[in-house]
Wavefront OBJ file of the C-alpha trace (Angstrom):
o trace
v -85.083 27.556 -74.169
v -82.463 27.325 -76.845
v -83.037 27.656 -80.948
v -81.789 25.536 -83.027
v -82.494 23.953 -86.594
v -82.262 20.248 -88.049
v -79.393 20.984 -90.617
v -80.758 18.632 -93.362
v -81.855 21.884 -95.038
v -78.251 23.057 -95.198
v -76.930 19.032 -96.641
v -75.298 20.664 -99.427
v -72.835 23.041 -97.460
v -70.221 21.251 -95.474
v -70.024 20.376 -91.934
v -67.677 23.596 -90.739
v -69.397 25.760 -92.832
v -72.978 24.410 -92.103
v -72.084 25.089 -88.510
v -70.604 28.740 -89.018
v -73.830 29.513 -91.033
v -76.020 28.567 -88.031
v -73.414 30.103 -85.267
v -73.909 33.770 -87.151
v -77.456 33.026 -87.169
v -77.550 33.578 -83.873
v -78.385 29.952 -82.762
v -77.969 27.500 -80.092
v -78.011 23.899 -81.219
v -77.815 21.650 -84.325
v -79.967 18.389 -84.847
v -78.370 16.060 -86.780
v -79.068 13.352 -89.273
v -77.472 10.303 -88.689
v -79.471 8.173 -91.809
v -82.670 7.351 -93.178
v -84.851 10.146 -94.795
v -82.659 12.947 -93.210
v -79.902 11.496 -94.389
v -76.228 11.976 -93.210
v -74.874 14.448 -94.861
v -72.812 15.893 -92.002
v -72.546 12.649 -89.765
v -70.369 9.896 -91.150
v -71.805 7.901 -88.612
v -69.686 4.352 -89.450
v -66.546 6.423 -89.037
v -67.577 8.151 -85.790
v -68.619 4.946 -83.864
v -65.207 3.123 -84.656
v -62.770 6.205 -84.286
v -62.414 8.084 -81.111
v -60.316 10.526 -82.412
v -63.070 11.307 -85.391
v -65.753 11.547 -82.563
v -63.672 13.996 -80.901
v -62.576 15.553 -84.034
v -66.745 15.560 -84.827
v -67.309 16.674 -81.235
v -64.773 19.739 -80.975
v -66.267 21.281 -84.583
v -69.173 22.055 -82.739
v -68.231 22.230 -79.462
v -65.659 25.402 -80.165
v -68.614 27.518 -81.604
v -70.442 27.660 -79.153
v -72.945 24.866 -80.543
v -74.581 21.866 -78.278
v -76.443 18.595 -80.476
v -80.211 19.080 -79.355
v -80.974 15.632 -81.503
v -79.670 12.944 -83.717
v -82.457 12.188 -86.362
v -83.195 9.047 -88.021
v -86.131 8.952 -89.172
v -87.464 6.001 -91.061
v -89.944 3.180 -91.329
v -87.875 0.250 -88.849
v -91.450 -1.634 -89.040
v -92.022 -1.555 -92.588
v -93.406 -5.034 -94.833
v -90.525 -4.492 -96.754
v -88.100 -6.401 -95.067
v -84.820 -4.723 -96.812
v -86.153 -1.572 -95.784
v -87.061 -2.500 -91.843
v -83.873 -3.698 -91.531
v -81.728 -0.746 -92.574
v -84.078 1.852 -90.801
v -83.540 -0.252 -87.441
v -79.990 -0.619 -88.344
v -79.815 3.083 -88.895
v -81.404 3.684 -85.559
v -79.556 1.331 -83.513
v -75.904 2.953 -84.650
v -77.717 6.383 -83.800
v -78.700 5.698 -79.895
v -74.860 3.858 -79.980
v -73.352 6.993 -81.214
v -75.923 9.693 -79.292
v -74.513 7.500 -76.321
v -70.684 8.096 -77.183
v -71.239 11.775 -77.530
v -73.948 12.802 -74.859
v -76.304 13.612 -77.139
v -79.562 13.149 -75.047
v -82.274 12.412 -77.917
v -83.207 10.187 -81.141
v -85.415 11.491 -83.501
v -87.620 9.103 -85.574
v -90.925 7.661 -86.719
v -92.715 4.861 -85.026
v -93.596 3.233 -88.497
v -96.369 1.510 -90.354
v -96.589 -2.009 -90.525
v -98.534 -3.987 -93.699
v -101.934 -5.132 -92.933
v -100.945 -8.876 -92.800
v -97.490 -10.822 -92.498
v -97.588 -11.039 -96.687
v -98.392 -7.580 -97.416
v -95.520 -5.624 -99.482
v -96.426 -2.113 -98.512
v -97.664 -0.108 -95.393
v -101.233 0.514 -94.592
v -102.286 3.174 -92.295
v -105.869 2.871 -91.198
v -107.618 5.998 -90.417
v -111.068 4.729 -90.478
v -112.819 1.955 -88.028
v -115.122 0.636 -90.687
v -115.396 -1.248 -92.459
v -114.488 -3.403 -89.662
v -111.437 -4.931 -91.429
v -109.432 -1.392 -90.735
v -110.066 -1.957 -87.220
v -108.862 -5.719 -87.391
v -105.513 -4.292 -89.041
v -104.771 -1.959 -86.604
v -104.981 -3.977 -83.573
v -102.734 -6.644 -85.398
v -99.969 -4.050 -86.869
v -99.998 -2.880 -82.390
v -100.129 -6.048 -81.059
v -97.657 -8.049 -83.484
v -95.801 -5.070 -85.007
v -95.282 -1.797 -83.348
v -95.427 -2.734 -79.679
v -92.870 -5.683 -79.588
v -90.404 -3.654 -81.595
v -90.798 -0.424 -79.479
v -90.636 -2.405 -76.209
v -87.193 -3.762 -77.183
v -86.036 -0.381 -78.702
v -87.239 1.579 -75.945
v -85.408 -0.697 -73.518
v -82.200 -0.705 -75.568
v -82.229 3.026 -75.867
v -83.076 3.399 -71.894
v -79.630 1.483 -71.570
v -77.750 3.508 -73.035
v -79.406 6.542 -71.490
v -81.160 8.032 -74.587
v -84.342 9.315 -75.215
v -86.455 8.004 -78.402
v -88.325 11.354 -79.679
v -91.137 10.001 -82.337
v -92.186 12.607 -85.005
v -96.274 12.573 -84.463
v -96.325 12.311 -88.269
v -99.366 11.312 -90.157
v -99.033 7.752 -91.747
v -97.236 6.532 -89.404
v -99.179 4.756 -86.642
v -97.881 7.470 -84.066
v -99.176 10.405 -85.535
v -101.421 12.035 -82.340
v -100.815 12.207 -78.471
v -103.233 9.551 -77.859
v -101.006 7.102 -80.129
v -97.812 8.524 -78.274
v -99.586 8.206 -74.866
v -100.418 4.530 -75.789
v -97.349 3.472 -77.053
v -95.010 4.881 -74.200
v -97.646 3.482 -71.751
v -97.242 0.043 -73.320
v -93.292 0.504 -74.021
v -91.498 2.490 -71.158
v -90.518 6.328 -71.009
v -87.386 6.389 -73.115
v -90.339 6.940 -75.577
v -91.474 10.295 -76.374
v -92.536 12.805 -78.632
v -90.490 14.909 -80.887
v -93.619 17.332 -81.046
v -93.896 18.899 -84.383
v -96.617 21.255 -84.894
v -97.125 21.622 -88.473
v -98.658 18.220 -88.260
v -100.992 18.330 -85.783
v -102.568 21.486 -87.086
v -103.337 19.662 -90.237
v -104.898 16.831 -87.926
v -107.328 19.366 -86.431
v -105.400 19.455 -83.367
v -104.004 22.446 -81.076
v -100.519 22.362 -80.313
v -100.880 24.049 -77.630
v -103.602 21.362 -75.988
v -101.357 18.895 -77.899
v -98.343 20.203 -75.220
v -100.325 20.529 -72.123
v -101.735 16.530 -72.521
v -97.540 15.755 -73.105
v -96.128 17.633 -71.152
v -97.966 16.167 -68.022
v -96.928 13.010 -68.971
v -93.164 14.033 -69.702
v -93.489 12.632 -72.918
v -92.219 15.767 -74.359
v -88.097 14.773 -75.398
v -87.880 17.425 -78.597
v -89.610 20.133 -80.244
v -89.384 20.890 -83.689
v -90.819 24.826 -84.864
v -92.570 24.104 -88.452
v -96.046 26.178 -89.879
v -98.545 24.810 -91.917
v -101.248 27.067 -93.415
v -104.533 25.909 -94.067
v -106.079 26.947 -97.257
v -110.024 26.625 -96.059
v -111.281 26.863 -99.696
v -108.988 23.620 -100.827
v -110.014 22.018 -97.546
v -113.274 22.236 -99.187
v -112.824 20.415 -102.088
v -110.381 18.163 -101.419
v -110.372 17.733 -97.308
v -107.853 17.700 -94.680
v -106.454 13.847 -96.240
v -105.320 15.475 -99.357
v -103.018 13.541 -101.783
v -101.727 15.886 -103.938
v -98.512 16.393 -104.081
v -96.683 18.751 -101.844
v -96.154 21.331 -104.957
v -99.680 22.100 -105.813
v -99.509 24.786 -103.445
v -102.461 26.630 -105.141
v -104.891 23.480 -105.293
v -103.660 21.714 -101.995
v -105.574 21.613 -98.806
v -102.461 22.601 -96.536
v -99.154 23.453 -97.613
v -96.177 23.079 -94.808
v -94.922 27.062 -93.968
v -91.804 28.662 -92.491
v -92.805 29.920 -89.253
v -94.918 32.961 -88.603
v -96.206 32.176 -92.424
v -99.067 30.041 -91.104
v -100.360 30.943 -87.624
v -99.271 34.368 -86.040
v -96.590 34.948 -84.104
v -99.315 35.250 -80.952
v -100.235 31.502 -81.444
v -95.846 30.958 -81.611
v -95.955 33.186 -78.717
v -98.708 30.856 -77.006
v -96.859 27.704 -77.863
v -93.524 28.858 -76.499
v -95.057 29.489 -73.667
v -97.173 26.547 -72.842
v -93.242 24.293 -73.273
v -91.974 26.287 -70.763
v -95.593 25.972 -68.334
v -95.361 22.374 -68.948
v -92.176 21.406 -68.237
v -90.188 21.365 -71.969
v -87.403 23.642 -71.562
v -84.932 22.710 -74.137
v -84.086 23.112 -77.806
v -86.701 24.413 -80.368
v -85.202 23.204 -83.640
v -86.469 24.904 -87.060
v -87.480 22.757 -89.731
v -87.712 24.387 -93.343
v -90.048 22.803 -95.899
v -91.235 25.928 -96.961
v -92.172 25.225 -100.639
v -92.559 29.055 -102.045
v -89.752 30.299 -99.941
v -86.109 29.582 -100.615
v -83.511 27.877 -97.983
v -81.826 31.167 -97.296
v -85.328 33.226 -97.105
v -87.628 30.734 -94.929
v -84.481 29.987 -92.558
v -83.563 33.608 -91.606
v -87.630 34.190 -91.556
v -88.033 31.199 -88.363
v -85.238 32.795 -86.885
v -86.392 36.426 -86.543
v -89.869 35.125 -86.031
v -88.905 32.761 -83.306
v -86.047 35.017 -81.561
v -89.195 37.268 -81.033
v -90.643 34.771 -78.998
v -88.392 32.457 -77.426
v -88.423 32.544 -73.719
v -84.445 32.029 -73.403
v -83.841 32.857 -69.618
v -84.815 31.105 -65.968
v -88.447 32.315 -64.624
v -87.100 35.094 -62.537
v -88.401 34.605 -58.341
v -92.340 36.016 -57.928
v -91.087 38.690 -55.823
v -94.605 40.276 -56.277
v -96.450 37.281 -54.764
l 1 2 3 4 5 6 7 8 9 10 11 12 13 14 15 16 17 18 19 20 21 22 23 24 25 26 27 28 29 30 31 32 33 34 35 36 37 38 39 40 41 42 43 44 45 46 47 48 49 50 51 52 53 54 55 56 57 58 59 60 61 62 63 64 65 66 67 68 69 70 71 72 73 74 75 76 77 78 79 80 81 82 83 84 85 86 87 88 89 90 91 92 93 94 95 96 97 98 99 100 101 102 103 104 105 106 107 108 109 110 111 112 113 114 115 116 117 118 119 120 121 122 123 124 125 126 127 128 129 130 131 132 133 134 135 136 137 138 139 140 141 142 143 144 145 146 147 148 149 150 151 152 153 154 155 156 157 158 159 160 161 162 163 164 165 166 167 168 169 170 171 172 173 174 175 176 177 178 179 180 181 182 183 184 185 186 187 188 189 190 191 192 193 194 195 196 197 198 199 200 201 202 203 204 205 206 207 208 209 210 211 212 213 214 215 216 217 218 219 220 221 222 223 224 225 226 227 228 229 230 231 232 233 234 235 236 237 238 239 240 241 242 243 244 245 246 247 248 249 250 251 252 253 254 255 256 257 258 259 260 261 262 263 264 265 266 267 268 269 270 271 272 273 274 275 276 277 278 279 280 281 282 283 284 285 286 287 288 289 290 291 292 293 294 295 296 297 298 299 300 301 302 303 304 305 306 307 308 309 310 311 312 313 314 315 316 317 318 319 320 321 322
């Protein structure tokens, strides 16, 4: 497998500089945001869809270090209430599978979304209990009207023009575990994946590893992102694994998102390395920093040594033993 990292950390350095940073690191690939929450700080993505030369340009930058695109990342809410906002996530995401397309860049990174709880609601509800019985009644409408007719027509249009649709298994967004990934590609078609993610399904009480074995069956695996999250048992006490405070409480909170190697051991990084390769994921595994008691430069050089340890980077040789 190759290592890369999602470069949103690095939005403040330019492109050519962004990319020389990563190419001494020692890396592979970059994933890219094209809009949305990452951003687009190194994609003018308006510009690259209606120049060829600028796509070439955009293209030769990374091509002449060395560097592939694992990703173009979008992520976003494209079935939000808010009608404003739904419509510049999915026009966000529709000018990223155009451009992926124009550049060979295999996979789109993004959220499913969260739907309101009715056609008048104003903000997104994610149910996480089935009573009282009215959560249930909301989910099954936000599937049925929502998130299923807008994937099925996404996941056709990025299946024509040959891209793969990885969804972050985020909580809050209805997609948040394999099962919801499972359902939604079964319903959909498989241009729809995962763009697996760790650090949030330890939080959900769920093994990445098992996590990659139940995808990776199915194929549904189309990116990998390397993230930690430690659990802080005590907290978990108090406040449980649903906590709302915010992400800087680090002392108070439940879980705090971790560079990696600073939340599970490199064995368990060792373990999930090798379970991608056992079940059939053998591409990119992009770093994602949100370390918040480590610094950009610290936490970024930290998931590289930790995961150049591990990283299974050559072909299975022959079993000439067997």
């Amino acid at each position: 497998m190759k290592l890369g990292v999602f470069t949103v950390l690095f939005a403040e350095k330019k492109l050519e500089d962004m990319l020389d940073y990563v190419k001494a690191a020692g890396l592979d690939a970059v994933e890219i945001g094209t809009g949305g929450n990452p951003g687009a700080a190194h994609c003018p993505i308006d510009e690259l869809l209606e120049n060829s030369e600028k796509r070439k340009e955009f293209k030769d930058k990374i091509d002449s270090r060395g560097l592939t695109i694992s990703a173009f990342s979008c992520h976003d809410n494209p079935v939000s209430p808010n009608q404003a906002h739904a419509k510049a996530s999915h026009e966000a995401f529709v000018k990223t599978v155009r451009l992926a397309e124009l550049l060979d860049v295999p996979v789109v990174n993004t959220f499913s979304g969260t739907p309101g709880s009715n056609e008048n609601s104003k903000y997104p509800n994610w149910p996480v209990t089935p009573w009282p019985t009215e959560y249930s009644d909301i989910l099954k409408w936000q599937w049925e009207e929502k998130l299923i007719p807008y994937w099925k027509e996404q996941g056709q249009f990025a299946e024509d023009h040959g891209v793969k649709v990885g969804l972050e298994l985020h909580a809050g967004f209805l997609v948040h575990t394999p099962y919801t990934l499972l359902k939604l590609r079964e319903a959909t078609n498989d241009a729809i994946g995962a763009n697996l993610d760790p650090s949030h399904l330890w939080w959900q009480g769920i093994d990445p590893v098992a996590a990659i074995k139940i995808l990776g069956k199915a194929g549904a695996i189309h990116h990998f992102h390397a993230k930690d999250t430690y659990i802080d048992q005590d907290n978990v006490n108090m406040y449980g694994l649903t906590d709302m405070q915010p992400y800087g409480e680090v002392q108070t909170r439940a879980w705090s998102f971790r560079s990696v190697g600073y939340g599970h051991s490199i064995q368990e990084w060792s373990n999930i390395v090798s379970a991608l390769r056992t079940y059939g994921y053998d591409y990119v595994i992009s770093m994602e920093h949100e370390d918040p008691i480590m610094s950009i430069e610290e936490g970024f050089q930290a998931a590289v040594k930790n995961l150049k340890q591990v990283n299974i980077a050559e072909p299975p040789a022959s079993m000439w033993w067997a």
